[in-house]
VOPAGU-2260 file (C-alpha; in pm, 1 decimal, decimal comma):
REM VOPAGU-2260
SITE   aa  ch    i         X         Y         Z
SITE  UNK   A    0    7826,3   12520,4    8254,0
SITE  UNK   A    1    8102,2   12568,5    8004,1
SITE  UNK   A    2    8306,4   12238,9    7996,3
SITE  UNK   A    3    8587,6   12260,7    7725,1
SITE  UNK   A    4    8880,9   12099,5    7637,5
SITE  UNK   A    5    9236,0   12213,6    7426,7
SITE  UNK   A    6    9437,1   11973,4    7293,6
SITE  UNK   A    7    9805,6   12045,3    7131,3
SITE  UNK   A    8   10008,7   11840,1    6961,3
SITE  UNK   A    9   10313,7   11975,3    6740,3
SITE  UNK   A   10   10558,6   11785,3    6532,6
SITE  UNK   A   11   10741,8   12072,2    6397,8
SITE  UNK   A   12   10704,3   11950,9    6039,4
SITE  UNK   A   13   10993,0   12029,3    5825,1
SITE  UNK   A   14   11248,0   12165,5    6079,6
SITE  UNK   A   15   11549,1   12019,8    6194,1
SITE  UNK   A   16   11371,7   11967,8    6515,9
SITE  UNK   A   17   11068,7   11752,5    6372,7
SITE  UNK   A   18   10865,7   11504,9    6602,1
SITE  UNK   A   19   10665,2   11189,5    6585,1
SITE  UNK   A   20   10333,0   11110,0    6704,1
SITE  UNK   A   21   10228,7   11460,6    6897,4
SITE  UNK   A   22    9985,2   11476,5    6677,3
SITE  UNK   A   23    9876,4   11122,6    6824,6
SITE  UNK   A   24    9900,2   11256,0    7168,3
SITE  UNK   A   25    9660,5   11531,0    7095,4
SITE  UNK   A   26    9428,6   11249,1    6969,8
SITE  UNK   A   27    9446,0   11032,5    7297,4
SITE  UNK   A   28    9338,2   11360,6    7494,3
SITE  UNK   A   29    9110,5   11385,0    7311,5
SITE  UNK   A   30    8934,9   11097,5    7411,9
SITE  UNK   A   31    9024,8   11130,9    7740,0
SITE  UNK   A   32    8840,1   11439,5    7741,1
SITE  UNK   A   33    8512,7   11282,4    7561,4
SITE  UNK   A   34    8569,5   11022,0    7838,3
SITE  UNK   A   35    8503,5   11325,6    8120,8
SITE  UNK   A   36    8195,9   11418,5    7922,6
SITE  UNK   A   37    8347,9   11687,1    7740,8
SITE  UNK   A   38    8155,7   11760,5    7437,0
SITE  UNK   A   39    8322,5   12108,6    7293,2
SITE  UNK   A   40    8678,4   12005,6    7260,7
SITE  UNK   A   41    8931,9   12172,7    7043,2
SITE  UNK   A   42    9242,5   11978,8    6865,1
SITE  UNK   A   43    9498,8   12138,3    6773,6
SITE  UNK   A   44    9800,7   12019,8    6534,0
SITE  UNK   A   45   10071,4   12185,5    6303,6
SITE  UNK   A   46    9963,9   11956,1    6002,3
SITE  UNK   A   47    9836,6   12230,7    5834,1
SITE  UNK   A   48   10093,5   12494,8    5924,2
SITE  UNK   A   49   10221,8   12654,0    6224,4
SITE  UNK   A   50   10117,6   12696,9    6551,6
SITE  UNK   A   51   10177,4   13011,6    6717,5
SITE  UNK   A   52   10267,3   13077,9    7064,9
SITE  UNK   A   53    9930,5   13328,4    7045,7
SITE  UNK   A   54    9744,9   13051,9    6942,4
SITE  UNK   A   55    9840,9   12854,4    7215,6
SITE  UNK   A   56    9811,9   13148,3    7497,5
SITE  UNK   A   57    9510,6   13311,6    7369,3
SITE  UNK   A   58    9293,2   12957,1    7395,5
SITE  UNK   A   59    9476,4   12922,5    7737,0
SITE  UNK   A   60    9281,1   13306,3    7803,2
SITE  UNK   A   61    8967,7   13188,4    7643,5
SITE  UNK   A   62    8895,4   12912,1    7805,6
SITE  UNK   A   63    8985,1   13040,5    8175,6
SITE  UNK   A   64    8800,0   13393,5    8086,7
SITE  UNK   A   65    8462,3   13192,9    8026,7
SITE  UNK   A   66    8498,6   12945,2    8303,1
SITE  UNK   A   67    8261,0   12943,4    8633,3
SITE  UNK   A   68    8223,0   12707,8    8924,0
SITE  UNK   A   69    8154,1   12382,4    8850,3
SITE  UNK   A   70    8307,2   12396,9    8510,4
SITE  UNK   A   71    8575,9   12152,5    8431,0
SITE  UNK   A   72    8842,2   12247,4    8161,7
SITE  UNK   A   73    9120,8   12058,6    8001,3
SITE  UNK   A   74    9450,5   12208,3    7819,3
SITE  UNK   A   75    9702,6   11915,6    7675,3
SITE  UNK   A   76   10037,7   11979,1    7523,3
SITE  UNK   A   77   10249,7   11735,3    7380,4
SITE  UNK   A   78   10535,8   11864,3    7161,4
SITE  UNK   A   79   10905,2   12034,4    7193,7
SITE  UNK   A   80   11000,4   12149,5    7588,3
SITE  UNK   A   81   11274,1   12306,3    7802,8
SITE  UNK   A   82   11414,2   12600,0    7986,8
SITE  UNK   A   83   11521,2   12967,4    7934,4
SITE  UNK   A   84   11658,7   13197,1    8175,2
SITE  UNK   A   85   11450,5   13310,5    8433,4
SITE  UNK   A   86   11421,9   13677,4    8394,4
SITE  UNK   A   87   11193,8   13793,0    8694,7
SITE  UNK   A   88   11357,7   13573,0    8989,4
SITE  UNK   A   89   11116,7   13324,9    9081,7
SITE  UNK   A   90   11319,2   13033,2    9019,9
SITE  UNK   A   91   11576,5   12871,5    9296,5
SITE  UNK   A   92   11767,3   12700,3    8925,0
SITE  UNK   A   93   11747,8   13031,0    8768,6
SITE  UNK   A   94   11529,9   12881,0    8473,6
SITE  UNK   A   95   11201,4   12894,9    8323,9
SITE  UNK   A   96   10991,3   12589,9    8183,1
SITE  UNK   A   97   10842,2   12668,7    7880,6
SITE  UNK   A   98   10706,5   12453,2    7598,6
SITE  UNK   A   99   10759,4   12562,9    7232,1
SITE  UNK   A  100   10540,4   12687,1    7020,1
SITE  UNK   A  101   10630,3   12672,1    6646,5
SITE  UNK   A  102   10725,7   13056,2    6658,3
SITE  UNK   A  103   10895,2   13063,6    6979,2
SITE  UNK   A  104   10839,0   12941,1    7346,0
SITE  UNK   A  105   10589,3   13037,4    7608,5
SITE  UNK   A  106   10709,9   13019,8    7974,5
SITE  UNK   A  107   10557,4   12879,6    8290,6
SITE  UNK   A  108   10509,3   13246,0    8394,5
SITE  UNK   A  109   10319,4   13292,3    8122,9
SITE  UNK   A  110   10060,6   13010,8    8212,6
SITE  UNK   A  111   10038,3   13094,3    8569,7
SITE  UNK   A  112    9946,3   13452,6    8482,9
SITE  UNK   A  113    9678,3   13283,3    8291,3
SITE  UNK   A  114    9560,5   13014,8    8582,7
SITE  UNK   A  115    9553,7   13326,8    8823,1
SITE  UNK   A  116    9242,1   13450,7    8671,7
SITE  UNK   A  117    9064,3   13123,3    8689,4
SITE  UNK   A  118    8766,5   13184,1    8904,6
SITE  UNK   A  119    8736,2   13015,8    9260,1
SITE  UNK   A  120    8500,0   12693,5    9204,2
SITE  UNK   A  121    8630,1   12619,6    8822,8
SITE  UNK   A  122    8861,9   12308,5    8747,9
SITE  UNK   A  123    9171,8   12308,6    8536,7
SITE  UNK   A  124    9348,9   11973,2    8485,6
SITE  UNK   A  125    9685,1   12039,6    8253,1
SITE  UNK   A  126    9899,5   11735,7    8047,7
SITE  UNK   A  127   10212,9   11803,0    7957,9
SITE  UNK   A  128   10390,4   11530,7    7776,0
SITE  UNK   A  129   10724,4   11704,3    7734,0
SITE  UNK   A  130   11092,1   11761,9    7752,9
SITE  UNK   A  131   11140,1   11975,8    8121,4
SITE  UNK   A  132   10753,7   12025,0    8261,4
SITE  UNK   A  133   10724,0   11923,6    8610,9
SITE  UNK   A  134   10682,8   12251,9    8703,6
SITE  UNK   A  135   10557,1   12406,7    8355,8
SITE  UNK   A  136   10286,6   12559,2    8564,5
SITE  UNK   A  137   10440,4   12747,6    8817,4
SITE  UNK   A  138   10277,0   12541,3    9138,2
SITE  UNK   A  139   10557,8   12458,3    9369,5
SITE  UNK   A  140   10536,0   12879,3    9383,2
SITE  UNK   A  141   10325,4   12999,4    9630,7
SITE  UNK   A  142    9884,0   12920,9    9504,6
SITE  UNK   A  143    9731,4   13181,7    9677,7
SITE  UNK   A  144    9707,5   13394,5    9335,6
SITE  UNK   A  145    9519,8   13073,9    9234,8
SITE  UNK   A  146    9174,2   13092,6    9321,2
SITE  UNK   A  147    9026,7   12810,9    9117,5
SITE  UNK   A  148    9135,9   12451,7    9158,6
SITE  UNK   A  149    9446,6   12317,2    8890,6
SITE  UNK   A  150    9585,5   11992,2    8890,4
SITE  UNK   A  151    9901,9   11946,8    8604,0
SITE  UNK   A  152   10046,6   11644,6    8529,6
SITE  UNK   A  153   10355,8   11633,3    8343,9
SITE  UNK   A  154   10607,2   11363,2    8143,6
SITE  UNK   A  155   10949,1   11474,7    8343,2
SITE  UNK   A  156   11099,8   11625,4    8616,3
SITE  UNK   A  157   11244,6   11999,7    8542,3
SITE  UNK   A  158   11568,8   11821,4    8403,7
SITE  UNK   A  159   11426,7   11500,8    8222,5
SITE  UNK   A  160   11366,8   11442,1    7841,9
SITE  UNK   A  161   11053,1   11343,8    7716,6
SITE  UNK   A  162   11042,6   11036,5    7529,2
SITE  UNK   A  163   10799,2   10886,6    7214,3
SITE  UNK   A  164   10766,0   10818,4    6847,7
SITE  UNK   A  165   10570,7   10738,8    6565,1
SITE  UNK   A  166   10263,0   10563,5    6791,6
SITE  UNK   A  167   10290,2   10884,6    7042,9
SITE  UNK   A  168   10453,9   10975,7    7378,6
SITE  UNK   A  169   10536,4   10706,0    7611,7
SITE  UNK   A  170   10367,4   10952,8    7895,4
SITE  UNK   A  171   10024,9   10978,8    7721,2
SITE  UNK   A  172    9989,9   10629,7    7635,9
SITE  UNK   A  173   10090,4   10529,7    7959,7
SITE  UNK   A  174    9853,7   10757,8    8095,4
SITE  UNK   A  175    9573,8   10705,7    7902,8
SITE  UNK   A  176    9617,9   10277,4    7984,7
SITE  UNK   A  177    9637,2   10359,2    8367,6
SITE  UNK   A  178    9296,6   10558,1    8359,7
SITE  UNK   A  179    9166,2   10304,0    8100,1
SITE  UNK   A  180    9243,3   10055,5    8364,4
SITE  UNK   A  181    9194,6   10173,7    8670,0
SITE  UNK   A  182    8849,2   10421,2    8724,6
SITE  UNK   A  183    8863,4   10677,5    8944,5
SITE  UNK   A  184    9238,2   10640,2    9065,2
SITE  UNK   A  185    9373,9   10931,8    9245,7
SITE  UNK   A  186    9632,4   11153,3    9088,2
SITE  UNK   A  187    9885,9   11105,8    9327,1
SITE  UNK   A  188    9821,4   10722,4    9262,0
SITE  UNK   A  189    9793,0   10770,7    8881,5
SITE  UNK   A  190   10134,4   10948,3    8873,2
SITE  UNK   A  191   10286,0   10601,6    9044,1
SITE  UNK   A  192   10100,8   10362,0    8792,9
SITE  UNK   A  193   10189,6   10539,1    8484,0
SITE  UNK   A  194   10585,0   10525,5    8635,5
SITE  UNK   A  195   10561,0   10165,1    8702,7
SITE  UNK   A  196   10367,5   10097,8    8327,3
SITE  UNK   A  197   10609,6   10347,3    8131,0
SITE  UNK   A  198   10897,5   10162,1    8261,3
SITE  UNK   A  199   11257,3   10295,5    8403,1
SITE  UNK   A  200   11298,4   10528,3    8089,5
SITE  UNK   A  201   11506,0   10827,3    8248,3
SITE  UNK   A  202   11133,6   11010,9    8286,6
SITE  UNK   A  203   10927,3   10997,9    8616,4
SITE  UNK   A  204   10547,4   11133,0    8591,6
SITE  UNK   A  205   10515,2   11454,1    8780,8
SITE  UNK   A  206   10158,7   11573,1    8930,5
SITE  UNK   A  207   10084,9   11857,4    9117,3
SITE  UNK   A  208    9814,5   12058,0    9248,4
SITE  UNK   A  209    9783,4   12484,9    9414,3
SITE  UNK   A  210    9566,2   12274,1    9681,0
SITE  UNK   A  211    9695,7   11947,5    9845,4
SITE  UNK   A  212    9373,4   11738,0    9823,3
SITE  UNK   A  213    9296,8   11752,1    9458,1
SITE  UNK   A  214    9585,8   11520,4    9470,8
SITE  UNK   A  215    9390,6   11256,4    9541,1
SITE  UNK   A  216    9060,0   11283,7    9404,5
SITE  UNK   A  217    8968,9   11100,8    9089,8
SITE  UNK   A  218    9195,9   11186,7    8786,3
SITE  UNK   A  219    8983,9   11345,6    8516,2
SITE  UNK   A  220    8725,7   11369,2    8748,1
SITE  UNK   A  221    8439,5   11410,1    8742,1
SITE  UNK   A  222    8563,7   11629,0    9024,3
SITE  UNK   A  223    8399,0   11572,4    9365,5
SITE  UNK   A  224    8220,2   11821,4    9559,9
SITE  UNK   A  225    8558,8   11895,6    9792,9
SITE  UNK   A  226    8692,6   12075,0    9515,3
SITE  UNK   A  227    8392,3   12207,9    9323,6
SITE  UNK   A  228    8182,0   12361,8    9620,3
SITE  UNK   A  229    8447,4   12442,1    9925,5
SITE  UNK   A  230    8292,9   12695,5   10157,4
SITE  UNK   A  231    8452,1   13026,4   10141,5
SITE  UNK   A  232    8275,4   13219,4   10484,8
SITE  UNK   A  233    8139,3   13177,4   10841,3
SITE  UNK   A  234    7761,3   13183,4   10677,6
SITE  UNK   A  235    7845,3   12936,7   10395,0
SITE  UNK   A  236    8036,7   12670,7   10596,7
SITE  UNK   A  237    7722,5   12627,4   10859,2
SITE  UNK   A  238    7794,4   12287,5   10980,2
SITE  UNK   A  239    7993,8   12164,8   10757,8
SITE  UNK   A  240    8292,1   12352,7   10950,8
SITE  UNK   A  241    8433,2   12230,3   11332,2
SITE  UNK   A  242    8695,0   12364,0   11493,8
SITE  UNK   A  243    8856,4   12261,9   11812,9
SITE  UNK   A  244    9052,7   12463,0   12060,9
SITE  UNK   A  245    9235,2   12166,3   12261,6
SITE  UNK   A  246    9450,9   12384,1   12476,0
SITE  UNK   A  247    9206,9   12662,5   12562,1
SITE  UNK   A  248    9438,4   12897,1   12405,6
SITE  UNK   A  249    9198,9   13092,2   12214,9
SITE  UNK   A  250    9320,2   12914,7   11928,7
SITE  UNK   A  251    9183,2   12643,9   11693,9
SITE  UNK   A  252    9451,3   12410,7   11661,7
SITE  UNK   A  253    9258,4   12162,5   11464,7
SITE  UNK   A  254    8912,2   12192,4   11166,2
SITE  UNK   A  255    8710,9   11954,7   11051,0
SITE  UNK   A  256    8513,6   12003,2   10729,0
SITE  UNK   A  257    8243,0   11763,2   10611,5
SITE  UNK   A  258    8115,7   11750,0   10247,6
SITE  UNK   A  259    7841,6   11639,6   10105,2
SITE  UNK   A  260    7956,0   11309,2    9927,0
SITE  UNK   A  261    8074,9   11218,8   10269,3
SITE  UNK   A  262    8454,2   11340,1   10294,4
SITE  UNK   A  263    8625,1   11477,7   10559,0
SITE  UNK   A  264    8915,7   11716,1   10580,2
SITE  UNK   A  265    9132,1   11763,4   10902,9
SITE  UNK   A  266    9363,4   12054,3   10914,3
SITE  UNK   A  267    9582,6   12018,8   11202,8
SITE  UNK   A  268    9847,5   12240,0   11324,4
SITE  UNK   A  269   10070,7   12052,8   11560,3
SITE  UNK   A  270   10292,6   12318,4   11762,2
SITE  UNK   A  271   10027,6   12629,3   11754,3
SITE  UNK   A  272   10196,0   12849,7   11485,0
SITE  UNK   A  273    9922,3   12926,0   11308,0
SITE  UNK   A  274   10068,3   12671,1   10989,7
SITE  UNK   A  275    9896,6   12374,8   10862,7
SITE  UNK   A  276   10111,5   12077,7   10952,2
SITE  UNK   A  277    9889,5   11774,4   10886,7
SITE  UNK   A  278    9617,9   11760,7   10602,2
SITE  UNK   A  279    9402,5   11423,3   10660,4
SITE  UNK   A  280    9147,7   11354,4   10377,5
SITE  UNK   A  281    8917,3   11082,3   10481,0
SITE  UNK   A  282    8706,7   10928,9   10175,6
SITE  UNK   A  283    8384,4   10724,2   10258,8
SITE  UNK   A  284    8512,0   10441,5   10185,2
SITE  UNK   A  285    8777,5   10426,2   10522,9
SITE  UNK   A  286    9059,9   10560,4   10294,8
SITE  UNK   A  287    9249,2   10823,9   10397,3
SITE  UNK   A  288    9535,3   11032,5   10221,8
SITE  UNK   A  289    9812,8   11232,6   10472,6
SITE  UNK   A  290   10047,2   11499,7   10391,5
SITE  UNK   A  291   10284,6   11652,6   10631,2
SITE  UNK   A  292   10455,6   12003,4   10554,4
SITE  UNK   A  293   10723,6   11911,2   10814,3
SITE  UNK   A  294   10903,4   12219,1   10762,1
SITE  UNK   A  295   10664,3   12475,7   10735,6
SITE  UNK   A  296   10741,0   12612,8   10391,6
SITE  UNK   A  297   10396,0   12493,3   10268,6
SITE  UNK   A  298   10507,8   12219,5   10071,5
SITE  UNK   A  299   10431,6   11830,5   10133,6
SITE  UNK   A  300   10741,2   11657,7   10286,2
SITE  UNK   A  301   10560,7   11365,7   10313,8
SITE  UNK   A  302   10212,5   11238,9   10180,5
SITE  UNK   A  303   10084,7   10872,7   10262,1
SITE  UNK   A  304    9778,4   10678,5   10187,7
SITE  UNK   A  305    9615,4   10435,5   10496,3
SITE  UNK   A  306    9348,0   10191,6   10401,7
SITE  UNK   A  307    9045,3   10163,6   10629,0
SITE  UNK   A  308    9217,4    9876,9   10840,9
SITE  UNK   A  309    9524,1   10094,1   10926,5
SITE  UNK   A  310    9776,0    9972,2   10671,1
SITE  UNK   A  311   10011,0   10187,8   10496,9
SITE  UNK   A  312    9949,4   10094,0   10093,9
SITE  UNK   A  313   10135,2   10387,7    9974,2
SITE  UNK   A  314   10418,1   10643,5   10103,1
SITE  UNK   A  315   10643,3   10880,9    9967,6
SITE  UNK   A  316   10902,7   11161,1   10114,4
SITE  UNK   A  317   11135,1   11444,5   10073,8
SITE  UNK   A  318   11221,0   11377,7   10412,5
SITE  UNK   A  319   11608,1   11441,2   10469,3
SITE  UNK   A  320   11604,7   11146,9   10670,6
SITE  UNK   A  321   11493,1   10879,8   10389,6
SITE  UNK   A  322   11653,8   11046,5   10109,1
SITE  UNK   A  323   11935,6   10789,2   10031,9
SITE  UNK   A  324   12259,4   10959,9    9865,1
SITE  UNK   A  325   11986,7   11238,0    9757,9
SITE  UNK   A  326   11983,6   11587,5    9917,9
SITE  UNK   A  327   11688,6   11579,8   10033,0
SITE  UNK   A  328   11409,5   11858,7   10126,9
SITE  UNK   A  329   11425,6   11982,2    9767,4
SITE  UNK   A  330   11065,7   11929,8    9654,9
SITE  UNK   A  331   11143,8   11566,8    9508,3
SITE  UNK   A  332   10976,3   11267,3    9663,9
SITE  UNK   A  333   11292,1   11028,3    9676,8
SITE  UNK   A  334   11185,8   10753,3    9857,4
SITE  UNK   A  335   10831,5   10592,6    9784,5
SITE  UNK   A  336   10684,7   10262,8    9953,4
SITE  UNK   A  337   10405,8   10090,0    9783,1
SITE  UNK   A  338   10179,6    9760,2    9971,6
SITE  UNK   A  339   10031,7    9551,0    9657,1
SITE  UNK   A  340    9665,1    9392,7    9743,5
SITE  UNK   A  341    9883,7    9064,7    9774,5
SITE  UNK   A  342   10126,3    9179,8    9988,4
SITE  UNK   A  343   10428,6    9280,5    9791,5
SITE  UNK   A  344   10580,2    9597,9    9834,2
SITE  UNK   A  345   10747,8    9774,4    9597,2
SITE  UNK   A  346   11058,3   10003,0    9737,4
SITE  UNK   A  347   11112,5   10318,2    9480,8
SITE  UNK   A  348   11412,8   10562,0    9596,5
SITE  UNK   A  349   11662,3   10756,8    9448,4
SITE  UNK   A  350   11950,9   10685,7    9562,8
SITE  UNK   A  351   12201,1   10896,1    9350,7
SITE  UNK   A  352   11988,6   11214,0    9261,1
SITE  UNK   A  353   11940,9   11219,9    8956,4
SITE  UNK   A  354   11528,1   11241,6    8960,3
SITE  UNK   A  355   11488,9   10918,6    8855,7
SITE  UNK   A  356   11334,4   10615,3    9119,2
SITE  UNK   A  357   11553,5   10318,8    9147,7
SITE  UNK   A  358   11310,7   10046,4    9185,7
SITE  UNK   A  359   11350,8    9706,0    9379,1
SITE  UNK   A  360   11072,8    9498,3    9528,8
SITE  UNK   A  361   11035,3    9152,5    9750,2
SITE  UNK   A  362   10842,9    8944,5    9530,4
SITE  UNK   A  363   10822,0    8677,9    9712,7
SITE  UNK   A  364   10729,2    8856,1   10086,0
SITE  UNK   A  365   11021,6    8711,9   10253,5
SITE  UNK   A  366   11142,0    9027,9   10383,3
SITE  UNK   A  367   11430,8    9081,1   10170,3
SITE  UNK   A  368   11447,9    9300,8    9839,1
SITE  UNK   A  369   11544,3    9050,6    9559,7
SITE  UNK   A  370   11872,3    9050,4    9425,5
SITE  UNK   A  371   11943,4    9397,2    9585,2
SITE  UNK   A  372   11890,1    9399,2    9962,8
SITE  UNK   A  373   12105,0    9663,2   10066,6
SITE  UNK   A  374   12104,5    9953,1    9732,6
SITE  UNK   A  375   12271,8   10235,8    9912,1
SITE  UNK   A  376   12540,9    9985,4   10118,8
SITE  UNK   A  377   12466,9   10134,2   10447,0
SITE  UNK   A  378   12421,3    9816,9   10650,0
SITE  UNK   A  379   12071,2    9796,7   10660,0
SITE  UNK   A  380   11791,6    9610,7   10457,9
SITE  UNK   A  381   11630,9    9848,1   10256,8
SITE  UNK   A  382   11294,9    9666,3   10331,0
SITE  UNK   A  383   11331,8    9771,1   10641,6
SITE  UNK   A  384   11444,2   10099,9   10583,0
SITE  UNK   A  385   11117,0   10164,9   10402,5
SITE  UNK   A  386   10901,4    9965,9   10673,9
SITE  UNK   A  387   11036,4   10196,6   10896,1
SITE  UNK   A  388   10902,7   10516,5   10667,3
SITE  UNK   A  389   10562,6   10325,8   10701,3
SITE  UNK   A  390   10585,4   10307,3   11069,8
SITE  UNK   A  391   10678,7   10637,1   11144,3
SITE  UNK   A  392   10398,5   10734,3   10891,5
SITE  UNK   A  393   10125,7   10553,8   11129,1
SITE  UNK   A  394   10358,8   10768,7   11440,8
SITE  UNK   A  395   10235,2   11056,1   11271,2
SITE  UNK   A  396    9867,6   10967,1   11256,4
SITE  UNK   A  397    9886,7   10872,6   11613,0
SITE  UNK   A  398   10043,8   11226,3   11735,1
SITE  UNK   A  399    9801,1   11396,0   11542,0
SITE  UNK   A  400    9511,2   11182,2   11645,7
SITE  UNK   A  401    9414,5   11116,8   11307,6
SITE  UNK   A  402    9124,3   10822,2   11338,1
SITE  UNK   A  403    9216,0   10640,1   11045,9
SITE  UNK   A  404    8938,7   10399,4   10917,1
SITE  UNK   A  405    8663,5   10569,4   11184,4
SITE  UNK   A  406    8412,1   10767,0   11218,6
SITE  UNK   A  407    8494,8   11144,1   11223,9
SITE  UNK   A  408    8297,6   11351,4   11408,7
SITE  UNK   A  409    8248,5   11710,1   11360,0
């Protein structure tokens, strides 16, 4: 088993450009990655002289060309980012992410030409703490060039700054606190933590995945046995693979696959058109994690997290519907509900667009948002509005007979 990390942090020493604290950044990976049980991990600064963009691509190469199932690999970059034109047409803005090297910049196409050779089994998990890299790696494209398993997480949205100084990136730190603090928190609940401990900066944490439920295993693993050892045929799935034909169609509207640490996966397509609608992901411990690709394009619209009682701790969606003065549908989660242990929620939407969540909460639990109980002046308590997200959430569940909390038979 070849677990390795790569950790890059440039400051740009003695350009007009210069930085503070990437170097720092690098550090703090570091130690996240000793923290995974990483022992052969490579730092990387410009201290001693410049980095080049081969440098940076050719331990990308390495470290994918000597991976196999079961290994887990880490690449970190914290330094200069932004956008180019895109020059082969795989962008709806028309622009690449890339992230600068000290000779020049290497694009996301770059990377996922890279990832695309990682071998089915192996797990990549990329940081990115800079300007422009929520999708540095290319995964709101289409994963099925993907065959490994890559979760990225990222300081900003596509048009957001990345912010730090001399003690490092606010991203990194805040990252590094949240997994400090809270072992074996999902990425998709990570990315929601380090928002709320960063602060309302003008940068929101991104985190993606080429397969919807690495999004909520453990961040930094270690990396449970749904990712590491899915079954890829008839003869290797045995039992662990149900399918049902409800209608008697001839068609398997609905699989269950059981893994050996106890988790379940429902696929469930809901109108028989051979697309995955629902993805339920039921833990051992009664949680279970939801995403619905209402519009077939094979993106999340909506994810959700249920507790094992039924209630709804944690929503978001790029529903049209609950998108405020927002678009909507454009890949951006603007509207996210959170249920505290105490019973506060926490109401995060973006109201005007801009990529960053307007937050407002009812501290007290009297069912009105403090000091801002109608945001988007439409008439209606924005409590509500997001209680009504959670209830049509649990709807979902219920149409797609999702036994939230229960046993799940296969």
């Amino acid at each position: 088993m070849v677990n390795s990390a790569l950790c890059f942090g440039l400051n740009y020493p003695g350009t007009e450009d210069a930085l503070q604290g990437c170097d720092l950044d690098a550090g703090t990976m570091t130690g996240v990655a000793a923290n995974m049980g990483i022992e052969n991990v490579q730092t990387v600064t410009d201290d001693a002289g410049p980095v080049t963009r081969e440098q940076i691509l050719e331990g990308l190469r390495e470290m994918v060309a000597q991976a196999q199932p079961g290994d887990s690999l880490l690449f970190s970059f914290a330094g200069h980012g932004g956008q180019t034109a895109d020059l082969n047409g795989d962008e709806q803005d028309g622009q690449d992410e890339v992230i600068w090297a000290s000779d020049g910049p290497v694009t996301d196409d770059e990377i996922r030409a890279i990832l695309a050779e990682l071998p089915e089994g192996a797990n990549m998990t990329m940081v990115y703490d800079s300007c422009a890299s929520g999708t540095i790696a290319d995964l709101d494209l289409s994963d099925t060039d993907i065959p490994g398993n890559v979760v990225v997480m990222s300081a900003t949205a596509p048009n957001q700054e990345s912010l730090g100084g001399a003690d490092g990136g606010r991203f990194t730190n805040a990252l590094a606190d949240v997994i400090a603090n809270n072992p074996g928190v999902s990425w998709a609940d990570a990315a929601v933590l380090v928002d709320q401990a960063d602060g309302n900066h003008g940068q929101s944490a991104n985190v993606s995945a080429n397969r919807p439920e690495l999004l909520y295993e453990p961040a930094f693993g270690p990396v449970g046995e749904m990712s590491r050892d899915m079954p890829t045929d008839a003869a290797a799935i045995g039992s662990a693979l149900a399918t049902e034909d409800r209608d008697g169609d001839g068609y398997a509207e609905r699989s269950v696959e059981t893994f050996e640490d106890g988790t379940v996966v429902e696929r469930i397509d809901l109108d028989g058109d051979g697309i995955t609608d629902v993805t339920a992901v039921h833990l051992s411990d009664g949680t279970t994690y939801i995403e619905h690709d209402a519009n077939g394009d094979g993106v999340a619209d909506t994810i959700a997290t249920f507790a094992a009682d039924g209630t709804v701790t944690y929503v978001a969606t790029d529903a049209p519907a609950y998108s405020g003065g927002a678009e909507g549908a454009d890949g951006y989660m603007e509207t996210r509900l959170e249920t505290h242990l105490d019973g506060t929620q926490v109401i995060s939407v973006d109201y005007d667009g801009d990529l960053v969540l307007d937050t407002v909460a009812d501290a007290n639990n009297d069912g009105l948002i403090d000091g801002a109980m109608d945001v988007n002046l439409d008439g209606t308590s924005d409590l509500t509005y997001a209680q009504d997200l959670a209830a049509d959430v649990s709807e979902l569940a219920a149409i797609a007979d999702i036994d939230i909390g229960g046993d799940i038979c296969c």
